[in-house]
N, C-alpha and C positions, 0 to 999 in steps of 0.2 A: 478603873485605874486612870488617874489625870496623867497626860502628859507634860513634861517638865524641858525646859529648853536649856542647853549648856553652852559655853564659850570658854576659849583658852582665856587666861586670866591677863597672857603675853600673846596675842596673835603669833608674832612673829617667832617664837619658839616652841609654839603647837604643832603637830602633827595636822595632816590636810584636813580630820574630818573635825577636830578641835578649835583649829582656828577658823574655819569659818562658821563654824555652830552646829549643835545637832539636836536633835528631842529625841525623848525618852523614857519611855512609859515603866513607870513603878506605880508602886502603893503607897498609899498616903503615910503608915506608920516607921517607912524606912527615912533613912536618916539622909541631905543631899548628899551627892555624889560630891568628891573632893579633889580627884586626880581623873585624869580622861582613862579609859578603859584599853586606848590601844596605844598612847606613849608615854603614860602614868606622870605627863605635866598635871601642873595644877589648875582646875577650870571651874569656873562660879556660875550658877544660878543666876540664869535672864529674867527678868519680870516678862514676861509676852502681855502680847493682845488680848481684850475677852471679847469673844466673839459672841455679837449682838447682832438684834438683826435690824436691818435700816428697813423702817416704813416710807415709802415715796411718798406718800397719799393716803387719806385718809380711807377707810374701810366705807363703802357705799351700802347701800339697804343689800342691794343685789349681790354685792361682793359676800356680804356678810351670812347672807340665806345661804350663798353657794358654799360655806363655811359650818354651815350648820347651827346656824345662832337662828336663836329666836329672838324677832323684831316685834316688839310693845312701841304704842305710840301713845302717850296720853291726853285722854280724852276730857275727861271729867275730875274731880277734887277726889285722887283714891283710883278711881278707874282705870286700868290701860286696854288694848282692845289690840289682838296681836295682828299684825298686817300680813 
């Protein structure tokens, strides 16, 4: 089930957990939510973050073995010869 982030639609006439935001794990085929669940204001659907993952640095032969890849170097027209 994806999690889903809410907000009062009016900060300022939300209830504590509305106005300042909350998530919310449903299923994909329900419909958003339309009213906060504990002062039944009205509160909208946040686009959030997608969580990626940052590469510092590129992946080294050795990084990559410790990963469980198999390292080909090639050698010849056709040939690779695993390291």
């Amino acid at each position: 089930m994806p999690i889903y982030e809410y907000i009062a639609s009016d900060p300022e006439q939300g209830c504590r957990v509305c106005s300042q935001g909350f998530e919310l794990r449903r299923p994909v085929d329900r419909a958003p939510l339309e009213n906060c669940l504990i002062c039944k204001k009205p509160i909208r659907k946040v686009i959030s973050q997608v969580n990626t993952p940052k590469v510092a640095k590129p992946l080294s032969v050795v990084d990559a073995k410790k990963a469980g890849f198999t390292i080909l170097e090639k050698r010849d027209e056709g040939v690779y010869e695993k390291l």
